[in-house]
Structures are given as structure tokens and as C-alpha cells.
C-alpha positions as CSV (number, residue, x, y, z in Angstrom):
1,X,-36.0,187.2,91.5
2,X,-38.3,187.1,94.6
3,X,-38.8,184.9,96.5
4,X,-34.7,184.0,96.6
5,X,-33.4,187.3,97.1
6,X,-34.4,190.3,99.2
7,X,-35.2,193.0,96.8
8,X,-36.4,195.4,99.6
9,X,-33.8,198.0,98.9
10,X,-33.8,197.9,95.3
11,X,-35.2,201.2,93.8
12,X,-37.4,202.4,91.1
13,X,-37.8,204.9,88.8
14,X,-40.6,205.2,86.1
15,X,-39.1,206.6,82.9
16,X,-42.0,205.7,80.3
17,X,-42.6,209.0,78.6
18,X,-46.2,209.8,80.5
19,X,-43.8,209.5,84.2
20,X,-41.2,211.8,83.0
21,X,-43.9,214.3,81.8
22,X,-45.9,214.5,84.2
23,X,-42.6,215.2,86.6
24,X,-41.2,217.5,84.2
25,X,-38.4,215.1,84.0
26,X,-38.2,215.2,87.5
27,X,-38.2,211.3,87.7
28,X,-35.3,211.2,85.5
29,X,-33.2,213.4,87.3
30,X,-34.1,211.7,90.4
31,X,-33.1,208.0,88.6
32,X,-29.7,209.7,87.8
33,X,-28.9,211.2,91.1
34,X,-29.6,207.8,92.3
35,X,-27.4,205.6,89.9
36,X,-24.5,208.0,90.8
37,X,-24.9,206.7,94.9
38,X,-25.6,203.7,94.3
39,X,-23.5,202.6,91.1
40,X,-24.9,199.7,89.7
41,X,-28.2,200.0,88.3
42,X,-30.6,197.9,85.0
43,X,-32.3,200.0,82.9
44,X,-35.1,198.7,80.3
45,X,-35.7,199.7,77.2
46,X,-37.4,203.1,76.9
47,X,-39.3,205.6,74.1
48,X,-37.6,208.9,72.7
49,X,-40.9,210.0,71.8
50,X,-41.2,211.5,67.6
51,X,-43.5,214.5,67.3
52,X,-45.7,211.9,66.4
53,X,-45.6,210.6,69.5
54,X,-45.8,213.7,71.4
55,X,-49.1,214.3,70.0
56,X,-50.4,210.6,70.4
57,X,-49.5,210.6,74.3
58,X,-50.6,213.8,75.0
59,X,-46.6,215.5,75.9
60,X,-46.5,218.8,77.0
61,X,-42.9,219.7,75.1
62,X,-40.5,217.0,73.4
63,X,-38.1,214.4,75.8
64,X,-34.6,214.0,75.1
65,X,-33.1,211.0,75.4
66,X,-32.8,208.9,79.2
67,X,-29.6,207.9,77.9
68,X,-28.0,210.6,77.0
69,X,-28.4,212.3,80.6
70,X,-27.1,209.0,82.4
71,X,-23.9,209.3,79.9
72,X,-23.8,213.3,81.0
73,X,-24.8,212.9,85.0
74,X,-22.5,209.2,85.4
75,X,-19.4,210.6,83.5
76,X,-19.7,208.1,80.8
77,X,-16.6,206.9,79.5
78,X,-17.8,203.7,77.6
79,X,-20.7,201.7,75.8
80,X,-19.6,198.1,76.6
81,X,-21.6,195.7,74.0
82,X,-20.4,192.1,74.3
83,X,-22.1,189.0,71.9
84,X,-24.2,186.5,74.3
85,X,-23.4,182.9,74.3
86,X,-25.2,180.3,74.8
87,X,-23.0,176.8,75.2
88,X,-24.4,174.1,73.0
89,X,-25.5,176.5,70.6
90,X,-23.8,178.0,67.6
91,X,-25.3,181.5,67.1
92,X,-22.8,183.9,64.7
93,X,-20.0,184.1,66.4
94,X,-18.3,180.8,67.6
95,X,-15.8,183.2,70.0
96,X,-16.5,186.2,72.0
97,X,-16.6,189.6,70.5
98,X,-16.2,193.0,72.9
99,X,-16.4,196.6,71.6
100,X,-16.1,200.0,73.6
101,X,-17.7,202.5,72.7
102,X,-16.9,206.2,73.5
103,X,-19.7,207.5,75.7
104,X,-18.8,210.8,74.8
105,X,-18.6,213.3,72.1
106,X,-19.5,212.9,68.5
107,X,-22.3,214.1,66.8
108,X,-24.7,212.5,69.8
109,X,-23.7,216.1,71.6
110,X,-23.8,218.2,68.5
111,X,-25.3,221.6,68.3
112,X,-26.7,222.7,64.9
113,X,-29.0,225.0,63.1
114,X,-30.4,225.4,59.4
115,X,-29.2,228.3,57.3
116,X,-28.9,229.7,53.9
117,X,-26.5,231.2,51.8
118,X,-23.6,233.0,54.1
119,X,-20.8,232.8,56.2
120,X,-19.9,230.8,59.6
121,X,-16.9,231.5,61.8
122,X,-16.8,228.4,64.5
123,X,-14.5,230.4,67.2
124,X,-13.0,228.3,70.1
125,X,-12.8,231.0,73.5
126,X,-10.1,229.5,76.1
127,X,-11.5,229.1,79.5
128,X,-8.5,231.6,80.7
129,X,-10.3,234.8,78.4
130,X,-6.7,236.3,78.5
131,X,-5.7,234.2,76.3
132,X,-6.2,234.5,72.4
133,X,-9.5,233.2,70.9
134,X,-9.2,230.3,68.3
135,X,-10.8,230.7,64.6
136,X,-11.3,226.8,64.4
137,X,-13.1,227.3,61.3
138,X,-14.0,229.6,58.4
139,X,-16.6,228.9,55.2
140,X,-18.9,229.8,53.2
141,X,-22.2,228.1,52.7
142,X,-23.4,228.7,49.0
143,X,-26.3,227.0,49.0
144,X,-29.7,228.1,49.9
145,X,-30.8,225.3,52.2
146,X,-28.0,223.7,54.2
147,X,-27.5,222.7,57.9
148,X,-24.2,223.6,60.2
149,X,-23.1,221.3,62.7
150,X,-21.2,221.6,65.7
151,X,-19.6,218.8,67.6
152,X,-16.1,218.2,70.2
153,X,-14.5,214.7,71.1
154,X,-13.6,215.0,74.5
155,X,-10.4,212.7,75.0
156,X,-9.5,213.2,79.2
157,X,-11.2,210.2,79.8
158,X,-10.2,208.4,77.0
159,X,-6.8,206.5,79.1
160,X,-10.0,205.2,81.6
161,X,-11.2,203.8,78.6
162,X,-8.5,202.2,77.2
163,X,-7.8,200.4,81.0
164,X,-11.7,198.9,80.3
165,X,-11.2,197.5,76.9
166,X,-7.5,196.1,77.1
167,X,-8.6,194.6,80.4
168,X,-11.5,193.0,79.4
169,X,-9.7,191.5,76.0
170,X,-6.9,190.1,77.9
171,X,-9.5,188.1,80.3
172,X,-11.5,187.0,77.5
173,X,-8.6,186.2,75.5
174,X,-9.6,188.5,72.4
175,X,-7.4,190.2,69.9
176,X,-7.8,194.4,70.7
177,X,-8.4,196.2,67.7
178,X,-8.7,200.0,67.3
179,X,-11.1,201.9,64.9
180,X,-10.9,205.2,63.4
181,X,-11.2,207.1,60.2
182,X,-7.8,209.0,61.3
183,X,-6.7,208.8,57.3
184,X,-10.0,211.5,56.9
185,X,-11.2,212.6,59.8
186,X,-7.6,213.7,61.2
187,X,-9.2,214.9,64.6
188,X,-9.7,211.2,65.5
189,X,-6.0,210.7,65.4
190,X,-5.8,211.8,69.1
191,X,-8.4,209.0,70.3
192,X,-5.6,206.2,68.7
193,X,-2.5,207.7,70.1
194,X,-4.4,207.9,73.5
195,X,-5.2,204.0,73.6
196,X,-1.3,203.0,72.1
197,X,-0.1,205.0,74.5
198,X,-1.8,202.9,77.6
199,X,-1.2,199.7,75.4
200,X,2.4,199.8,75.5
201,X,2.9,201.2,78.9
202,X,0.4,198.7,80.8
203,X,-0.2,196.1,78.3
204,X,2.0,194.9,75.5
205,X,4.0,192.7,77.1
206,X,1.2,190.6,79.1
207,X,-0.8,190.5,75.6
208,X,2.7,188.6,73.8
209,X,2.9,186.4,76.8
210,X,-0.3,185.4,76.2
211,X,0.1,185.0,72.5
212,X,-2.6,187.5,71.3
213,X,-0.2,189.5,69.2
214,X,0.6,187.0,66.7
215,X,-1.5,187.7,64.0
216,X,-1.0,191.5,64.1
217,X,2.7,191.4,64.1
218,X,3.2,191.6,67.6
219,X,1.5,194.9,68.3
220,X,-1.6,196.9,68.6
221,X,-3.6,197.1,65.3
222,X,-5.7,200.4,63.9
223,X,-8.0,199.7,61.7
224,X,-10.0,202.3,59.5
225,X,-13.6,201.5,59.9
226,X,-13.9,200.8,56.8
227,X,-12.3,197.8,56.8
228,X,-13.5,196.8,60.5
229,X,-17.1,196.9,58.8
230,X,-16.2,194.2,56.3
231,X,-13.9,192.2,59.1
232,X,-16.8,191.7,61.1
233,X,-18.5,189.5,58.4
234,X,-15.7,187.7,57.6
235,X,-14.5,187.4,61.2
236,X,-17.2,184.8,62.3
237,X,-14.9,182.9,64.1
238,X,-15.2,185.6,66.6
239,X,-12.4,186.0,69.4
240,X,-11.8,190.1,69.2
241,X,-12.3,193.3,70.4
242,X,-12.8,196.6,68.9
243,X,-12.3,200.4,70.4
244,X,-13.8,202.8,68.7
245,X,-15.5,206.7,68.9
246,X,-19.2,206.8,69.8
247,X,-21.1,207.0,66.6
248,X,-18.6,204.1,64.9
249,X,-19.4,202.1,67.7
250,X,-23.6,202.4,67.9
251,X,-23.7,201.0,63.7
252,X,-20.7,198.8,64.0
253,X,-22.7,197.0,66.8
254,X,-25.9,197.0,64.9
255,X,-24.0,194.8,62.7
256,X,-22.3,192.7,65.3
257,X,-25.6,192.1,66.4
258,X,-27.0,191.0,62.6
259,X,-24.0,188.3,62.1
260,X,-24.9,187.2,65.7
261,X,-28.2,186.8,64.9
262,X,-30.5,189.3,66.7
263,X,-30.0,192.7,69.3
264,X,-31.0,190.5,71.7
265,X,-27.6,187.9,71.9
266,X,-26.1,191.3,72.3
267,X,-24.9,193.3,75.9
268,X,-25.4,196.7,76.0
269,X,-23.4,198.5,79.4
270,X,-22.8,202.1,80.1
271,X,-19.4,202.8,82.3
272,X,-18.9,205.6,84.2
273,X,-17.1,207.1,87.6
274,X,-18.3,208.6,90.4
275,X,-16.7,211.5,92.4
276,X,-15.1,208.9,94.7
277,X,-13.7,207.3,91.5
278,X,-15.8,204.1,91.9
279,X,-17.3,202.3,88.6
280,X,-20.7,203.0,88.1
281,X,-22.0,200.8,85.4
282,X,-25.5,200.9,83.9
283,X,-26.6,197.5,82.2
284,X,-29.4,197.2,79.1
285,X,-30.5,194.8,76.9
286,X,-29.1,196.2,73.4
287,X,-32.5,196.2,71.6
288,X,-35.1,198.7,72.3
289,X,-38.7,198.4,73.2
290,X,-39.2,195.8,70.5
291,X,-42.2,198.3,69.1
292,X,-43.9,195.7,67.0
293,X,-44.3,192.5,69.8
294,X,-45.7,195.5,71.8
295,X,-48.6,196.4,69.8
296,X,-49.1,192.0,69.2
297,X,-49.6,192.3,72.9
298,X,-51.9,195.5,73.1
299,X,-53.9,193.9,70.1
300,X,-54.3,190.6,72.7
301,X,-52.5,188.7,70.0
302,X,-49.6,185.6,70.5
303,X,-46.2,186.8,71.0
304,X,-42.4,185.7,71.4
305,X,-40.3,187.5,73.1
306,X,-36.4,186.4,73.5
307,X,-36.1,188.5,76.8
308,X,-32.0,187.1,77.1
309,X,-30.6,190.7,76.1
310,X,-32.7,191.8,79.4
311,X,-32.4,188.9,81.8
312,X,-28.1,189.2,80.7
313,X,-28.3,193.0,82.0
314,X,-30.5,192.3,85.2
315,X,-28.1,189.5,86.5
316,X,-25.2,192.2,85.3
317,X,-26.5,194.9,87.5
318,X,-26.8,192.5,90.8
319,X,-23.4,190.9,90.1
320,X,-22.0,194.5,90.1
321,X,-24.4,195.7,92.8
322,X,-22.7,192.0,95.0
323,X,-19.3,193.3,94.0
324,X,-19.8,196.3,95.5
325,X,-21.7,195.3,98.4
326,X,-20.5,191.9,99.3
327,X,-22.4,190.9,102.4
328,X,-24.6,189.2,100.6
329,X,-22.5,188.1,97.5
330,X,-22.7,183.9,97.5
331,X,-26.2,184.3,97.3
332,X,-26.3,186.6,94.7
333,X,-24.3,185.2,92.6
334,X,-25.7,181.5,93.5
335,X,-29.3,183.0,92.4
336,X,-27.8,184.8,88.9
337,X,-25.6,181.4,87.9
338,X,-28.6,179.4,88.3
339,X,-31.1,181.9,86.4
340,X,-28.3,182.3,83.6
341,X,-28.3,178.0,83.8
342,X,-32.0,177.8,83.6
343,X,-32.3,180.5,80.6
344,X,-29.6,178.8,78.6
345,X,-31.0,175.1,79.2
346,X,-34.3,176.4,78.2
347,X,-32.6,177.2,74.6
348,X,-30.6,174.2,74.2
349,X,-33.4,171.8,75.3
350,X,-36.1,173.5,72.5
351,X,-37.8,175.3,74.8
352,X,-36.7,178.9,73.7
353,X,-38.6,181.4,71.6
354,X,-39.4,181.7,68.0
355,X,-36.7,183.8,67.0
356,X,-34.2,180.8,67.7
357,X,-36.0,177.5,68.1
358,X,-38.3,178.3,64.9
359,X,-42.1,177.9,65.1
360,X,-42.4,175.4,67.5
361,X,-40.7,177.7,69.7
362,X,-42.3,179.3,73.1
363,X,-44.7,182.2,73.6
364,X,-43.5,184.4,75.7
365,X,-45.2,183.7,78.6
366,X,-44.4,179.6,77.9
367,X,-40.9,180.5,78.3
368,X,-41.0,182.6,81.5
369,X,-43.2,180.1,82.8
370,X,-40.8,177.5,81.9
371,X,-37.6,178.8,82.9
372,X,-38.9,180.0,85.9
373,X,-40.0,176.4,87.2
374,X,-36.7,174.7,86.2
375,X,-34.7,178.1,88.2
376,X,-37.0,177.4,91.2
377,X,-35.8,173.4,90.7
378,X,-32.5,174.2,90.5
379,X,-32.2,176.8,93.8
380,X,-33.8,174.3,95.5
381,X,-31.2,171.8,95.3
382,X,-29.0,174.3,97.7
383,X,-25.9,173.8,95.1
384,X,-23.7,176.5,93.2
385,X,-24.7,176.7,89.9
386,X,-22.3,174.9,87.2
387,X,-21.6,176.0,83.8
388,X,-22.6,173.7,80.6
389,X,-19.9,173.1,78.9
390,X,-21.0,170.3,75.7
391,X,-18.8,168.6,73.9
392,X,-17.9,169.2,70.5
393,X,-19.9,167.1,68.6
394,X,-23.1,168.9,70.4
395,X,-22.8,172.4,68.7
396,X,-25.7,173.1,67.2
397,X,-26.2,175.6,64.4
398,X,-29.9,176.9,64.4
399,X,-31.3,177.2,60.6
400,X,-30.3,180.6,59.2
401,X,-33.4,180.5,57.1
402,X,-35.2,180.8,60.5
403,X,-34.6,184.8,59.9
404,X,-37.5,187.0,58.7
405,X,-37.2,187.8,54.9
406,X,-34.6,185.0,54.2
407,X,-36.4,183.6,51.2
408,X,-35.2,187.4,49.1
409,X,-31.5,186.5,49.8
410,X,-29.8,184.8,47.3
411,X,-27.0,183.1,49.5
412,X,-24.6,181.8,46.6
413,X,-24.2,185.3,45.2
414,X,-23.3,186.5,48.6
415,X,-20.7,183.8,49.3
416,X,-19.8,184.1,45.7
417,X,-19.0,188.2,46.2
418,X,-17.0,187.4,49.3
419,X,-14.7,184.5,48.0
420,X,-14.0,187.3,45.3
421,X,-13.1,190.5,47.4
């Protein structure tokens, strides 16, 4: 980023586990308070230490999750996880593909405890204690080891939600989908009336002008996740979006992510609201601390790391933190087109990493290295950065078999069990 743009007022937060223990998780409470005034902040991939763990780094008591305290302090309303593309290069999807995923709720937030044989009464107290307590549940638990789980699905913010994702379909020209598993889990029924509702009031009629309707019948389309897990093989042609609750969306983007190729063609950006109602929007490469390139490195041994998923979020957080803050938004966004350019070119030209240009591909310091001198060539020239856009005879697809364990997949049978169901 430096020299280009003044990154004097950017601020930082350590939130490796050793930081947030020696501050008593001061430093994450600090890093939160500070998203929440400032609003657009990147985040890199961080360790929910095991008990393992604890013991190897020396931890005074276990650390929750960073994340789930940014969802909590920025009044999360969505996860939203995007597929990367890079023009001139065919990676899964040949379209874009958006989810949402609830930031809320689910069993992320869920209270629980082991027990035995018994009984458990789950009792719902209104906030008015006037009123008449709820029995929301009554069993009994016959065996002698068994676990009881607690969990709520918050829906106020679930209209803010629905504005994000039918927004963001209609600019990317995706068909909306919504995911549930209303037919048995009847409590998610509330999540799909919620998003029809703001579909037909705010939405319906721009997405028929557009023509986006036309292979759902002309109307917003549920799907049981069920079937949205087998779509998104079949679907590779890409071009749609899918809403769903929290803990559909974290696997159903795993596998997004698989058909794509790898975590790290994948976007990965928290959406919340401040008191003054403005976005706050958190941005992270999808993947997380890519544990075994780490310990390659620690062992002084060669590595390749595809850092797109991270450079994607960084120029996502400054784009935001321009939008925001526009004095300085040309440059900005002249310094993020050109990196975006540079990282891009370095792929399509065979100078990427392993994971996509095979083993003649780039360590990871080759590749910064690289990219780096062609971004410095191209801010140089003084110019706005210009998209790539190849013609269709230069779509590439890189060599599936470039995957690790290919060699134990027996490709006919798969396409053989698909043609069938």
C-alpha cells in the first residue's frame, strides 16, 4: 500500500491469541469499539485456540471467538461471501455467485449443558413480567448421557438483510434464491416470509423488468437446503444468489468455495449498523490461517500462498473506508483497481501460485515480489486502472487434476451419478 497512499491514520489491533491474553481481551474490545466509529475495517485470519492450544501457548483461560464479538458489538445482520473472478480464467463458476448469511442466531449463540436421565422445561419469561410466562418446551431425556441445547433466531433485522441481498443480486444480475428447512424446522418459516415480504414490496417488479424471474416463474423461489446443496454442483454456470440462516450459510459456502476451486476465490464480509444507522462492514479473506503453509514457513521450508481471498478484503475495506470518507476517494480507488489489475494479470500471465498455475507456479514471496513490481509499473503511468475483459476464445480452464488427492476420484462415476439423479 505504502508508498501510494497515506496509511497514517489507519489503526491496529493485535488479536493473535498471546495479544488478546495478555490484555485480558482488552485488545479485542478495544478493536471492536473502534470498527463501530470507524466502519470499515480488514480483519486477517485469526486462531480460536483448542485446549490443546491453550496449553501449547501458555493461555491463562480459553478465548472465544474474535468473530463472534464483532457480529455481537457491530449489530451483524449478514455474512456476505461472494465467488472471486479472475477474467481470462475459468475457475468453477463461469458467473457470479452471492450468498447472505444470517449474522445472527442459530446454534453459533447456543447455550447448552450435558445431563442424564430427567426432565427439562425451556420457559420463555416476557420482558413485561406481568405478562404470562411461556412453556416453550417440555421433555424427557431417557438416556443416561445426552446434551440439551438452547438456541433463538432473532428475525428484527432480518428486512435489513433482505435490502442487502436483493440489492446486491439485482446489480450483479443474479437469480435470488431463499434457503430454509421450513418443511422441518417450522421456526425457520418466519426468516422466508420476512425476505418475500420485502421482495414484493421493493423488488419484484425491477427484478421482471430485468428478466431475472424467468426461470422461477416469475417470482421469488424457496428452496429447502437440501436441494440448494445439490444445485450448487450442478449450477456451475453460476449467475445466483442464495439467502439463508447462519449455520446453512457457513457449510453451504464451504462448498461454494470447493466447486470454485479453493476458500481463497471466495469473499468473506460481515455487515452491520451503527447507532447512527451507517453500514459498518468488516472484510476477510474466507479461509483461515491456512495452518499447514504456516508451520512450512516456521520449518524454513518453500511455500505458496494464494493471498487473493486477503488482498480482495483489504482493497474492500479501503473502497468502503473511500465511500465513506471521500476526500481522498480517486486515489483510493485508482491505487485498489490497479492492485486488483496487477494481482489478476499475475494469474493470467502464469505468474500465480501453485494452487492455480500448477508446479511451475510462484512461491509466495515470487509472487508478492512480482505483483508488486508490475503495481508499482502500473501507478506510475498516472492512469485509472482498466478492467481486462478477454475475449472468448481466451478462457482458460486450469487442470482440475491440479487439486490435491485428485488421482482417488474416479471422475466417470461422478458424472455418471449425476446424469442419473
Amino acid at each position: 500500500v505504502e508508498p501510494f497512499i497515506d496509511t497514517s491514520r489507519w489503526e491496529y489491533f493485535d488479536l493473535s491469541c498471546k495479544a488478546r491474553d495478555e490484555t485480558r481481551d482488552r485488545v479485542l474490545k478495544d478493536a471492536v469499539a473502534a470498527g463501530s466509529r470507524v466502519c470499515a475495517i480488514f480483519k486477517e485470519p485469526t486462531v480460536t485456540p483448542t485446549k490443546e492450544q491453550m496449553v501449547e501457548m501458555g493461555l491463562l483461560k480459553p478465548l472465544g471467538s474474535p468473530n463472534g464479538a464483532m457480529r455481537r458489538g457491530w449489530n451483524g445482520i449478514t455474512i456476505s461471501r461472494d465467488t472471486i473472478h479472475i477474467p481470462g480464467i475459468e475457475l468453477g463458476f463461469k458467473r457470479p455467485v452471492l450468498f447472505e448469511r444470517h449474522a445472527v442466531g442459530g446454534e453459533y449463540g447456543a447455550g447448552w449443558k450435558k445431563i442424564g436421565k430427567g426432565r427439562v422445561l425451556t420457559t420463555f419469561f416476557p420482558e413485561d413480567m406481568e405478562d404470562k410466562a411461556i412453556i416453550v418446551d417440555a421433555r424427557e431425556c431417557k438416556d443416561a448421557r445426552s446434551a440439551v441445547v438452547v438456541y433463538d433466531n432473532p428475525l428484527d433485522n432480518v428486512e435489513d438483510l433482505a435490502h442487502i441481498f436483493f440489492t446486491r443480486c439485482l446489480e450483479h444480475s443474479v437469480v435470488p434464491y431463499v434457503v430454509t428447512k421450513k418443511t422441518v424446522f417450522k421456526w425457520q418459516e418466519g426468516f422466508w416470509q420476512k425476505m418475500k415480504k420485502v421482495f414484493d414490496a421493493d423488488y419484484k417488479e425491477k427484478y421482471l423488468a430485468a428478466g431475472l424471474l424467468s426461470g422461477t416463474g416469475g417470482d421469488l423461489m424457496h428452496l429447502i437446503s437440501d436441494a440448494a446443496t445439490m444445485q450448487i454442483i450442478r449450477w456451475t454456470g453460476g449467475g445466483f444468489g442464495m439467502a439463508c440462516h447462519n449455520y446453512d450459510g457457513d457449510m453451504l459456502t464451504d462448498e461454494v468455495a470447493q466447486v470454485h476451486r479453493s476458500p481463497g476465490f471466495i469473499t468473506s464480509n460481515l455487515v452491520g449498523k451503527s447507532a447512527s444507522g451507517t453500514l459498518i462492514k468488516e472484510f476477510e479473506a474466507s479461509h483461515g490461517t491456512v495452518a499447514d503453509l504456516w508451520h512450512m514457513h516456521q520449518r524454513g521450508e518453500e511455500t505458496s500462498m494464494n493471498p487473493l481471498g486477503m488482498v480482495v478484503a483489504l482493497l474492500g475495506a479501503m473502497e468502503h473506508a473511500a465511500s465513506l470518507e471521500p476526500s481522498n476517494k480517486a486515489d483510493i480507488f485508482r491505487w485498489t483497481g490497479h492492485c486488483r489489475e496487477a494481482m489478476y494479470a499475475a494469474f493470467r500471465e502464469g505468474r500465480g501460485t501453485r494452487d492455480l498455475s500448477g508446479p511451475s507456479g510462484l512461491t509466495t514471496e515470487q509472487f508478492v515480489d512480482s505483483v508488486a513490481a508490475d503495481l508499482t509499473k502500473r501507478m506510475e503511468s498516472g492512469e485509472v486502472a482498466t478492467p481486462f475483459v478477454p475475449a472468448p476464445a481466451e478462457e482458460q480452464a486450469p487442470s482440475r487434476k491440479l487439486r490435491r488427492a485428485y488421482e482417488s476420484i474416479d471422475e466417470d462415476a461422478m458424472k455418471k451419478f449425476f446424469d442419473k439423479y
